[in-house]
Structures are given as structure tokens and as C-alpha cells.
GUSENU-147304 format. One line per 4 residues: their letters; for each residue x, y, z of N, C-alpha, C, O. Coordinates in steps of 0.2 Angstrom, whole numbers. Each point is the difference from the previous one (the first is absolute). Example, Ala and Ser with C-alpha at 12.3 -4.5 7.8 and 13.67 -1.06 7.14 Angstrom:
as) 66,-28,39,-4,6,0,4,6,0,5,-1,3 | -7,6,-7,4,6,1,-4,5,3,3,6,1
This chain:
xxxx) 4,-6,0,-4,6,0,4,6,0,4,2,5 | -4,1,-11,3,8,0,-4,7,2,-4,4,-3 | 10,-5,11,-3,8,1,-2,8,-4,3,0,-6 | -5,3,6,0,7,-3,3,2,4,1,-2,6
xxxx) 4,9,-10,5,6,4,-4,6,2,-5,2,-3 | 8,-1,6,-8,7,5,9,3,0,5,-2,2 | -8,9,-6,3,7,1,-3,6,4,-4,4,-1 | 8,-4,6,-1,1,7,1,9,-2,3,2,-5
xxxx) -6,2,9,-1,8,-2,4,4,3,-2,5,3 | 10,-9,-2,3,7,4,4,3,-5,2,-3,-5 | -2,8,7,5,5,-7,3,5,6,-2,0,6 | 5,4,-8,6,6,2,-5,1,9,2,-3,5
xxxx) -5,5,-5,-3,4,5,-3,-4,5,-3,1,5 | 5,-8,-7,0,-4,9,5,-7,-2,1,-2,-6 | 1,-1,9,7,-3,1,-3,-6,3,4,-3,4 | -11,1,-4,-2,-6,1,-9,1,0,-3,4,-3
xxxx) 1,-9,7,-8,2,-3,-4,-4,7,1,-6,1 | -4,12,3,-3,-6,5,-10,3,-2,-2,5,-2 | 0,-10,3,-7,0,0,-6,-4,7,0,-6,2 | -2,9,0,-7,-3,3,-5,-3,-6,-1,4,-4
xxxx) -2,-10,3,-4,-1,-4,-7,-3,3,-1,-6,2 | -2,11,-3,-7,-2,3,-5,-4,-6,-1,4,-5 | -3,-10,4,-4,-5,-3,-4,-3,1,-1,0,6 | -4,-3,-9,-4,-4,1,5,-9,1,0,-5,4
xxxx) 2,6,-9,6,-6,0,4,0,-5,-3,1,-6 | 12,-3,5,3,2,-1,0,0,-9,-2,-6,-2 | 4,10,-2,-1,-4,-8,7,1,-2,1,2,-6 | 5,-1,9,5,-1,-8,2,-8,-1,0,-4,5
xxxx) 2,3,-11,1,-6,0,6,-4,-2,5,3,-1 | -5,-8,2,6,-5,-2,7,6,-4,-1,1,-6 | 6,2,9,4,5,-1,6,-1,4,0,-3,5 | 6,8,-8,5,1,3,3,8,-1,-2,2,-6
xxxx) 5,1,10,6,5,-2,5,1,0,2,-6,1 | 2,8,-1,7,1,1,3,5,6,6,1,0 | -12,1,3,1,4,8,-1,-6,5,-2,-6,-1 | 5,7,7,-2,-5,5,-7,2,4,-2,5,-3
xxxx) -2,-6,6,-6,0,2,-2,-4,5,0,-6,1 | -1,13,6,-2,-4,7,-7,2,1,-3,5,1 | 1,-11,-2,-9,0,-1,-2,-2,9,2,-5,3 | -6,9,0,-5,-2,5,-6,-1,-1,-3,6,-1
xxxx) 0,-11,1,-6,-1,1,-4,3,6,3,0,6 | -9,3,-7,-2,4,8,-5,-2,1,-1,-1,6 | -4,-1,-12,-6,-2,1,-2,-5,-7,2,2,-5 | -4,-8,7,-1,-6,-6,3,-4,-1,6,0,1
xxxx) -11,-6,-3,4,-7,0,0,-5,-6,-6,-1,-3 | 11,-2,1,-2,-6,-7,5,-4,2,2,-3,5 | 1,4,-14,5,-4,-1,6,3,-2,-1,4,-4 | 6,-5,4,8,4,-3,2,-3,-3,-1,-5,1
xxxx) 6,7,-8,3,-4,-5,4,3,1,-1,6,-1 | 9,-8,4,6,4,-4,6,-6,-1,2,-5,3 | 0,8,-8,3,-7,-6,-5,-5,1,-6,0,1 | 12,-7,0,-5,-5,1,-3,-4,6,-1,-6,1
xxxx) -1,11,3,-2,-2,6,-8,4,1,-1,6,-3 | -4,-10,8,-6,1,2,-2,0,4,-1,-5,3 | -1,10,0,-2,0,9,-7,6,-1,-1,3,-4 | -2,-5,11,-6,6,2,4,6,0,7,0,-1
xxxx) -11,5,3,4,7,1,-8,3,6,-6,1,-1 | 10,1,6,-6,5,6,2,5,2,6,0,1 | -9,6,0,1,5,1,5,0,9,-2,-3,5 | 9,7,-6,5,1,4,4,-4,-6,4,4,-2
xxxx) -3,-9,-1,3,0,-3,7,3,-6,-2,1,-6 | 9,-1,10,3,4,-2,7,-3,-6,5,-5,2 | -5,8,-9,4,-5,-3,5,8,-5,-2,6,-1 | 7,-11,0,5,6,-3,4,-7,-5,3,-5,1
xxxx) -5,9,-9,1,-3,-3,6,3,-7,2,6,1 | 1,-10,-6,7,3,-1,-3,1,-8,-5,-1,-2 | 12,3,-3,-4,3,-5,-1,-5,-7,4,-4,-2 | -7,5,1,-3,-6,-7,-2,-9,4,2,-4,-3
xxxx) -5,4,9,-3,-5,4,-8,2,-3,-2,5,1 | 0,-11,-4,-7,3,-2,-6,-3,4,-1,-6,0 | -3,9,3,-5,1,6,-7,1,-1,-1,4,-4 | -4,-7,7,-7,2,-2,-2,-1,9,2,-5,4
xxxx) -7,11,-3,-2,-2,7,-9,1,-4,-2,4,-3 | -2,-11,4,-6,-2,-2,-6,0,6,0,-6,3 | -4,11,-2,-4,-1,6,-5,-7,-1,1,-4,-5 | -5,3,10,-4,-8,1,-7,1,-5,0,5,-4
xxxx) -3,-7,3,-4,-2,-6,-5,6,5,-3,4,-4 | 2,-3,9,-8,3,1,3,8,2,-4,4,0 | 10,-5,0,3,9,-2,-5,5,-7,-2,6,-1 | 1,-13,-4,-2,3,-6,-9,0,-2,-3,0,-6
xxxx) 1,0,13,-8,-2,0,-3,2,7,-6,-1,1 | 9,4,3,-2,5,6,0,7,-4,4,1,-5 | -8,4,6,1,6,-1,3,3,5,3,6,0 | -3,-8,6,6,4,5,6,-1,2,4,3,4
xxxx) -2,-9,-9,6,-3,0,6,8,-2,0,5,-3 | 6,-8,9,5,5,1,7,-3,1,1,-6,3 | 2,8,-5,8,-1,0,4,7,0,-2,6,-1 | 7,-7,2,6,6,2,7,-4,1,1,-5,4
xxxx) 2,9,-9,9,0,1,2,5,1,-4,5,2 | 11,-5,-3,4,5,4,5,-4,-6,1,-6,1 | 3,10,-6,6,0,-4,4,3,0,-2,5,-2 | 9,-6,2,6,3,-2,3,-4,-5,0,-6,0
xxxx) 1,11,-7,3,-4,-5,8,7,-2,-2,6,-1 | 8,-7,0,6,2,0,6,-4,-3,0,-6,1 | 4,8,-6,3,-2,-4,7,0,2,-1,4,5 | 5,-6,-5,9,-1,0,4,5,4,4,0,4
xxxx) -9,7,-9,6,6,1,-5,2,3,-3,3,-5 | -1,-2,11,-6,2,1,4,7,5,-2,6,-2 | 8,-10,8,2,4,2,8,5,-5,4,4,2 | -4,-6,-7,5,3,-4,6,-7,-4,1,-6,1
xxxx) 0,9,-5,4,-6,-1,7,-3,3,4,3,1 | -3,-10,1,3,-4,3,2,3,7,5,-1,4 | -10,3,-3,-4,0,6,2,-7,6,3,1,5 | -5,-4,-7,-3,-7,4,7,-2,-1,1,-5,4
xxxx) 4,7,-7,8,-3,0,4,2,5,4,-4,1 | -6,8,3,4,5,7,-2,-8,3,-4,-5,0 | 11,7,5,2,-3,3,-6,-3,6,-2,-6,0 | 0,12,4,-5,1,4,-6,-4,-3,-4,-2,5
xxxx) 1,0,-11,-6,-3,-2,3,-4,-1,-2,-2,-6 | 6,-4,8,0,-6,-3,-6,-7,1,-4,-3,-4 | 4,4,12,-6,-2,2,-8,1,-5,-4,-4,-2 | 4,13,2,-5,-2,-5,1,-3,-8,-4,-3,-4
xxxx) 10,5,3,0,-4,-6,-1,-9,-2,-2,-2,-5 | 4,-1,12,0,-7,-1,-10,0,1,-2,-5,-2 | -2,9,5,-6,0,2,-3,1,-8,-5,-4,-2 | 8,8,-3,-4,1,-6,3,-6,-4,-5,-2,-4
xxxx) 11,-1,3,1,-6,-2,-4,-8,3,0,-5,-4 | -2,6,10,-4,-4,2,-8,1,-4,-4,-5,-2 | 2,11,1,-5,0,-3,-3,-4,-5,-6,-1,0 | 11,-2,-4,-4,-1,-6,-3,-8,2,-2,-5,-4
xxxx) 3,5,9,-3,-7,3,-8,2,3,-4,-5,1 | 3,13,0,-6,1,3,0,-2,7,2,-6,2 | -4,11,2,3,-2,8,-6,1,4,-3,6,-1 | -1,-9,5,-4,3,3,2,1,10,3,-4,3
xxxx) -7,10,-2,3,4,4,-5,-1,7,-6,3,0 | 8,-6,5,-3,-2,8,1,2,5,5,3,1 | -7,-5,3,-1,2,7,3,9,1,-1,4,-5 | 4,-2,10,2,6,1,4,5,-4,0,6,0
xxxx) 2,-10,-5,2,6,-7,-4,1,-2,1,6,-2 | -8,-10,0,-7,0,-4,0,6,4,0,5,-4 | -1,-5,9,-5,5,2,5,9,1,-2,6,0 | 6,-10,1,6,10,-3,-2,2,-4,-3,5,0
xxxx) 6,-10,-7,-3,3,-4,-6,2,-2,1,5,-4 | -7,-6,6,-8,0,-2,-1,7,5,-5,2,-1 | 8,0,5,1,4,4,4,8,-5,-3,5,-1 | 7,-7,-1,5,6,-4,-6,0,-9,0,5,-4
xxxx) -4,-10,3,-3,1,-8,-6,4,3,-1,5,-3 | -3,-6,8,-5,5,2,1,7,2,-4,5,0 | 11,-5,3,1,8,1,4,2,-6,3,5,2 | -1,-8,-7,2,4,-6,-4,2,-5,2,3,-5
xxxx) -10,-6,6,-6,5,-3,-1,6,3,-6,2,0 | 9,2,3,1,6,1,7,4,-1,-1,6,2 | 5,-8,-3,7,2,1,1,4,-6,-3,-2,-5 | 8,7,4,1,3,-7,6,-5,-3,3,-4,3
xxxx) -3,4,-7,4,-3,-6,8,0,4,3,-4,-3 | -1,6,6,7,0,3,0,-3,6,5,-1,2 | -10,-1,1,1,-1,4,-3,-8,1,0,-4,5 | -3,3,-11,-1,-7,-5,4,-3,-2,-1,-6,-1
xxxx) 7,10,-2,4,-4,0,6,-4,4,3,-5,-1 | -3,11,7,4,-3,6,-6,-5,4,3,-5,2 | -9,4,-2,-2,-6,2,1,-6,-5,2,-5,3 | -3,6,-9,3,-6,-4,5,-4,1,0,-6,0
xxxx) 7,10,1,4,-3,3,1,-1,7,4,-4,1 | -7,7,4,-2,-4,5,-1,-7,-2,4,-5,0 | -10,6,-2,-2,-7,-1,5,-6,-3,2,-6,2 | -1,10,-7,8,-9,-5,5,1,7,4,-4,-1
xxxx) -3,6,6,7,1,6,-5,-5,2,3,-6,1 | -10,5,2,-3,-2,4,2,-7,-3,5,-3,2 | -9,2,-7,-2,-5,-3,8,-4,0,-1,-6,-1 | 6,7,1,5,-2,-4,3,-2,7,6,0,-1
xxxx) -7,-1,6,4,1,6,-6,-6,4,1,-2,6 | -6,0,-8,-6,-4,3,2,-6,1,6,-2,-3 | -10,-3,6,1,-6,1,-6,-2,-2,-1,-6,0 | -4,12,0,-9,-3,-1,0,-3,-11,-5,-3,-3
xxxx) 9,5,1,-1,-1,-9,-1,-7,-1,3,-4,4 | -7,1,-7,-1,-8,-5,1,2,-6,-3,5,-3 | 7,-9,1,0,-1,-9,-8,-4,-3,-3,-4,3 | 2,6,-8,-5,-3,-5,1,-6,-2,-2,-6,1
xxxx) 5,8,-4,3,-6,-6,7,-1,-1,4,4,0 | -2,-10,0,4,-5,0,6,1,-4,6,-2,0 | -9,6,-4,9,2,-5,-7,6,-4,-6,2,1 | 12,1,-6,-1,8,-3,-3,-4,-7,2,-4,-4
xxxx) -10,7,5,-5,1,-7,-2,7,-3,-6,3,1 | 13,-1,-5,-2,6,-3,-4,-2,-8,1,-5,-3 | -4,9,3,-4,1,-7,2,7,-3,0,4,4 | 2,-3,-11,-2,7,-2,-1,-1,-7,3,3,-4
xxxx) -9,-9,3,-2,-1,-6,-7,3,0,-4,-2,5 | 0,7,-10,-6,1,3,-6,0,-4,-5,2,-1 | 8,-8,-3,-7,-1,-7,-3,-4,5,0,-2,5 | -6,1,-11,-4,-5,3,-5,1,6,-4,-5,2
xxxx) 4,11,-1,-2,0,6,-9,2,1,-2,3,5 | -2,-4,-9,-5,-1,0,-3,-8,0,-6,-1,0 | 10,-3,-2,-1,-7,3,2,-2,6,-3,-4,3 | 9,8,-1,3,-1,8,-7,1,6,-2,-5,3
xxxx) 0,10,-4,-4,3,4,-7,-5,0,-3,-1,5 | 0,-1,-12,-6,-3,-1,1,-7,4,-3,-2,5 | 11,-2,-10,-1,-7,9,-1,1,5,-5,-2,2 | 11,9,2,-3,-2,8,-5,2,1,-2,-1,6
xxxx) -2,6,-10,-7,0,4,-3,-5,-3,-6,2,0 | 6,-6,-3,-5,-6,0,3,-4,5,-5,-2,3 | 11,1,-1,1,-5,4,-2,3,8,0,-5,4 | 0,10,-2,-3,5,5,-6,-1,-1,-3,-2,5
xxxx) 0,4,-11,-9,-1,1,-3,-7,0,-5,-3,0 | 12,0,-2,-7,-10,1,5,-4,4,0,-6,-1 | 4,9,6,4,-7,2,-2,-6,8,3,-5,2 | -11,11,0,-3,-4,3,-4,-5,-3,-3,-2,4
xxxx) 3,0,-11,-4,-5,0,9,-4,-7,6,1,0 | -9,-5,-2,2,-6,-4,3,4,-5,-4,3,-4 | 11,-2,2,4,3,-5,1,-5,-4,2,-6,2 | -3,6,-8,1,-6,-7,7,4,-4,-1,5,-3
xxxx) 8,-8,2,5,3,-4,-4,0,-6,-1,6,-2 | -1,-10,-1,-4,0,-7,-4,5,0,2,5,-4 | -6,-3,8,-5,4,-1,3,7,-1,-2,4,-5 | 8,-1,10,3,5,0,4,0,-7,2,5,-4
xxxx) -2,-11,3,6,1,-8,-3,4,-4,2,5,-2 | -9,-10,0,-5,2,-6,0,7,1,1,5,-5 | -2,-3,14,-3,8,-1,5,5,-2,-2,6,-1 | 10,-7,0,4,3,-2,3,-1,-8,5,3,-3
xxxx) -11,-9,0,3,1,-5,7,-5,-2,3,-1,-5 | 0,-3,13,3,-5,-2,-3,-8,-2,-5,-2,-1 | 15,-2,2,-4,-8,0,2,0,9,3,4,3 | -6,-10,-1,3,-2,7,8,1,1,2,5,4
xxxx) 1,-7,-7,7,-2,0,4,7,-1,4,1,4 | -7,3,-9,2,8,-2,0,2,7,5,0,4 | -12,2,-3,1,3,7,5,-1,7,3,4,4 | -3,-10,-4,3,-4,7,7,3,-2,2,3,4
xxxx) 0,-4,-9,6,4,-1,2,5,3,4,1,4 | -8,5,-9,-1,6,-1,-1,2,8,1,6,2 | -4,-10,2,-3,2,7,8,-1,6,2,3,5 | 0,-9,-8,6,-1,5,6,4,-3,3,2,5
xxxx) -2,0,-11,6,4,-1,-2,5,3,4,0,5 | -9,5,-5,0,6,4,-2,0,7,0,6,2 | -2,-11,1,0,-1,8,3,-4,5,-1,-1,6 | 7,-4,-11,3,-4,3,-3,-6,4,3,-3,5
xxxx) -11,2,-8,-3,-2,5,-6,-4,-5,-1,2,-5 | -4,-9,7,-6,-3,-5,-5,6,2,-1,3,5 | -1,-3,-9,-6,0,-1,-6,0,7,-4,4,2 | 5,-14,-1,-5,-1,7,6,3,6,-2,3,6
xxxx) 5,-4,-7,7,3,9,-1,6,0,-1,1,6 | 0,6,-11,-5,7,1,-4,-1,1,0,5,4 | -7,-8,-5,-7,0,2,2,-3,6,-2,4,5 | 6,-9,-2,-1,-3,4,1,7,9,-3,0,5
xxxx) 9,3,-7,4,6,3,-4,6,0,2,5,2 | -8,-5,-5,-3,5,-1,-8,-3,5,-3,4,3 | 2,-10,-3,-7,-2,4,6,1,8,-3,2,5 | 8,-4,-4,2,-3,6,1,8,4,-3,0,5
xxxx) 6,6,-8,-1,6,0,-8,3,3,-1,4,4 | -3,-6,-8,-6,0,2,-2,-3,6,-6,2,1 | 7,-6,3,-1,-6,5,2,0,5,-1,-3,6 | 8,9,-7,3,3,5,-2,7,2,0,2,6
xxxx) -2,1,-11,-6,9,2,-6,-3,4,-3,3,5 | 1,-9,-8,-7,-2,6,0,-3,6,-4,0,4 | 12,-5,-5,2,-3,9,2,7,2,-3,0,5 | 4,5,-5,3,6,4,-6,5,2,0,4,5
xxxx) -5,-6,-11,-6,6,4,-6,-5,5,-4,3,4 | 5,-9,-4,-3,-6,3,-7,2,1,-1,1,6 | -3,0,-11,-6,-1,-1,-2,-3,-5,-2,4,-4 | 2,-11,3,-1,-8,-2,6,-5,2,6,2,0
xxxx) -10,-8,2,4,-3,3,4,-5,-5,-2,-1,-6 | 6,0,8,5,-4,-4,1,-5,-6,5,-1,-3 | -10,-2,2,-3,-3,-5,-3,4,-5,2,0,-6 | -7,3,8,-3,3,-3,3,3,-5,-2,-2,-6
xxxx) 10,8,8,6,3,-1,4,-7,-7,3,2,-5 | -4,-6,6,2,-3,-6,-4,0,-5,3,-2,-5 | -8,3,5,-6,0,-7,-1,7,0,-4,1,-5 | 4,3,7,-1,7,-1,8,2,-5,0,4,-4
xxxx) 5,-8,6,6,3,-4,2,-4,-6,5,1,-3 | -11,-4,1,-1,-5,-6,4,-9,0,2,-4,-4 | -2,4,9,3,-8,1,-6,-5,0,-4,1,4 | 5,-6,-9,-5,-2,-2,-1,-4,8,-5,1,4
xxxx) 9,-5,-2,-2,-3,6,4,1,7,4,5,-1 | -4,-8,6,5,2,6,6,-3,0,5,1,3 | -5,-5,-8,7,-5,2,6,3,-6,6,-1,0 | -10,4,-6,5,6,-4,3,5,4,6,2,0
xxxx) -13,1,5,2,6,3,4,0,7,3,5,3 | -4,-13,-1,7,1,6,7,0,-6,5,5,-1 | -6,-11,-2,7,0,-3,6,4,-4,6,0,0 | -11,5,-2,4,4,-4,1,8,4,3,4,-3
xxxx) -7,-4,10,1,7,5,6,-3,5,4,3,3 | -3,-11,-3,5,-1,1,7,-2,-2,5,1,4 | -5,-2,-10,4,3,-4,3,5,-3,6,-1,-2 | -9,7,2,1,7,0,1,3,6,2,6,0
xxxx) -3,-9,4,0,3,6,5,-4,6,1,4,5 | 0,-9,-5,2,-4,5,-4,0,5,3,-1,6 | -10,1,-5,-6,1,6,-5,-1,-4,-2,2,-5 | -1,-7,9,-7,1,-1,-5,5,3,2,3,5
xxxx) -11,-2,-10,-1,8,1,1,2,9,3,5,3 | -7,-11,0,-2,2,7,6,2,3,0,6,2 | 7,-11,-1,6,4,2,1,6,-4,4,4,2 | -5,-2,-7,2,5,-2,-6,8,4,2,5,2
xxxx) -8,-8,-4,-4,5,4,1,2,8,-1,5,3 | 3,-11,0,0,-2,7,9,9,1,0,5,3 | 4,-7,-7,4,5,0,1,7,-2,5,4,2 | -11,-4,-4,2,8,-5,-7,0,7,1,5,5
xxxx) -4,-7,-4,-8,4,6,6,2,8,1,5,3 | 2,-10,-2,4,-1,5,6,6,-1,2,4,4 | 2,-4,-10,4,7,2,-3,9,-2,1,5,0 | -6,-9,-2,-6,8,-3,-1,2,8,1,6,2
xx) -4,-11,3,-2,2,9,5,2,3,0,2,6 | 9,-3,-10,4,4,8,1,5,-2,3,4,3
């Protein structure tokens, strides 16, 4: 799947780009840039794609990503069928020479420099850094531009000196091919709009105009991954937003996230996860209480 390139609107008179983004639910799509991009989610919840990896995404959560990593954050199906439905980010996007050029070569930044070469792994950011940060993004919607950008780099000193960062992905999935990209986007929202019920590779082939084998191809080159191992990471993804808000109980949670039976849906949340759902719910309710 090839990302599209999103041409980011900084020019002479700001030297990076931060935005509040207020929505009903989120729409840009399957994309990449060439700025780094520290996204907080503030309000809303789905699914996240960056490179080839799949996870829920909820509001607090804080991710800093590196340049040409291509990324989609996808609200949940009934985002797009509430009329009160609401989401909110919080973005920083900045390029190389944000602070001047070879900038980041001083001596004194090396730390940060190994934090923006870590980037390209996609990092996601917890416990008491999350919330420094998310503390410095709220009060730089008031701050003038100078003083915006000494928060900025607060933050990459912050960031770069933590011990709260996780890596996304396993090794570096740059993309900066950007054809194609009105089929990118058509799969995964087909595979977003029907993966609670029975996904047919055939049937998605036909819908794209391939054969079976074409596709399975074309699907694994650009995501490193089958076809059913996506659908599959994208329902388990799903199973985990509903063990964490625990309102349907545990079974139930495997047919709402499209597994045809229970013994698919221990197997392969245990496979992905090393846990089965209930210790996995039993964990996140128990460190969500201290």
C-alpha cells in the first residue's frame, strides 16, 4: 500500500507548524511527510496505522513520529454516525533545520539527535514524560511564536533524556512512493468498515480489480504482512479498546471484534499478545486504579 505525500504549509514566517485540531473524527489519510510530527491525541478513539504496525489509539495518547514513516489515525465505526461525535489533537510538525541548520550537530544536542534518529521507528510516549509533555502542548496554544519555539525544544531535551519512549516498529518502514493512493485508502477502509464480520481475500480482489494471488502479493509487498495477519491485528486491536472500556464481557468481545468463534479469538490475542483477553483486561483495569 502506497502512502500519499502531504505537503506540509510551513514557509519563511514559522519554522515549524503546531495546530489544535478540533473534529467530528479524524480524515487525513493513509500519508507521509518529510517533517517529524508529535501528534497527541486529546479526545478519540479507533485504530492507528504507522508503517506496518496496528494498534487502538485513545485519547491521552502521545506519539512522535520521524520523517517519511507513513501513518493514518482512523476513528471507530460510530465516530462516523453520532452527530455529536468529537475528537481533538494537538500537532507539532518541523523539519531538520527547524532550529537552523545543523543545528542538531552541536555537541549539546546529541541526545536529541539520537531521539530524532530513533524516530523513524515511531516512539510512543508514557507515563510522566506523557504528561510533561501534554502539559508544555496545552500552554503553547497561547504562547507567541518565540516562545514556541523554546517550548519545542524543551520538549525534543525532554523527550530525548526519558526512559518513558516505546518503539513502534521493529525496524525502519520508510515509504516516499506516493502513487496509488486512492486504492491505498479504499482497502483499509474496507477492511475497517467490514472486519467485524467474515473478510473473503477473493471477494476484496474482485473489488480492486485483481486476481487472488495479484493482490496477496501486492498486499504483502507493501505491508510486510498477509492479508488475514492485517485483518487479524486490526479485530485483536479492536478487542483490546473493548477489554479496556469493559462494557461487554469477554466473549461477547470476541464476536463484536469479528472472530468467527472463541477458540480463533483466544488464539490469536494470544499470539499477538502473549496474554490471554482476561489477563490482559485484568492488567490494564488494575494499573488504570493505581
Amino acid at each position: 500500500m502506497q502512502p500519499t505525500f502531504q505537503q506540509l504549509p510551513l514557509s519563511k514566517n514559522n519554522s515549524f507548524l503546531y495546530l489544535s485540531w478540533e473534529c467530528k473524527y479524524f480524515d487525513k489519510p493513509w500519508h507521509f511527510h518529510k517533517e517529524y510530527e508529535l501528534v497527541l491525541i486529546n479526545e478519540g478513539q479507533g485504530t492507528r496505522f504507522i508503517g506496518d504496525n496496528v494498534h487502538s489509539f485513545r485519547g491521552g495518547d502521545l506519539i512522535f513520529i520521524g520523517p517519511n514513516v507513513p501513518h493514518l489515525f482512523r476513528n471507530s465505526e460510530d465516530y462516523y454516525k453520532k452527530e455529536d461525535a468529537f475528537s481533538e489533537s494537538i500537532f507539532i510538525h518541523f523539519a531538520e533545520d527547524a532550529f537552523g541548520k545543523q543545528f542538531f550537530d552541536l555537541q549539546e544536542m546529541t541526545s536529541v539527535r539520537n531521539l530524532l534518529e530513533l524516530s523513524s521507528l515511531g516512539l510512543e510516549v508514557h507515563g510522566r514524560t506523557n504528561n510533561y509533555v501534554k502539559q508544555i502542548l496545552f500552554a503553547m496554544k497561547h504562547e507567541s511564536p518565540d516562545k514556541r519555539l523554546i517550548s519545542l525544544l524543551n520538549i525534543l531535551v525532554g523527550l530525548s533524556t526519558s526512559q518513558d519512549l516505546k518503539s513502534i516498529l521493529t525496524k525502519e518502514f520508510i515509504n516516499s512512493n506516493a502513487k496509488d493512493t486512492n486504492k491505498i485508502n479504499s482497502v483499509l477502509q474496507f477492511i475497517l468498515s467490514n472486519y467485524t464480520k467474515e473478510i473473503y481475500l477473493e471477494e476484496i480482489a474482485i473489488k480492486f480489480n485483481m486476481s487472488t494471488a495479484s493482490f496477496s502479493r501486492y498486499f504483502k509487498q507493501h505491508t510486510r504482512k498477509t492479508f488475514s495477519d492485517y485483518v487479524t491485528e486490526v479485530r485483536i486491536s479492536h478487542a483490546c479498546r473493548l477489554l479496556i472500556e469493559n462494557n461487554y464481557n469477554i466473549s461477547e468481545i470476541g464476536y463484536l471484534s469479528g472472530f468467527e468463534n472463541l477458540s480463533n479469538y483466544y488464539r490469536h490475542f494470544k499470539k499477538y499478545l502473549n496474554l490471554v483477553p482476561k489477563e490482559y483486561q485484568k492488567r490494564f483495569l488494575s494499573n488504570a486504579c493505581k
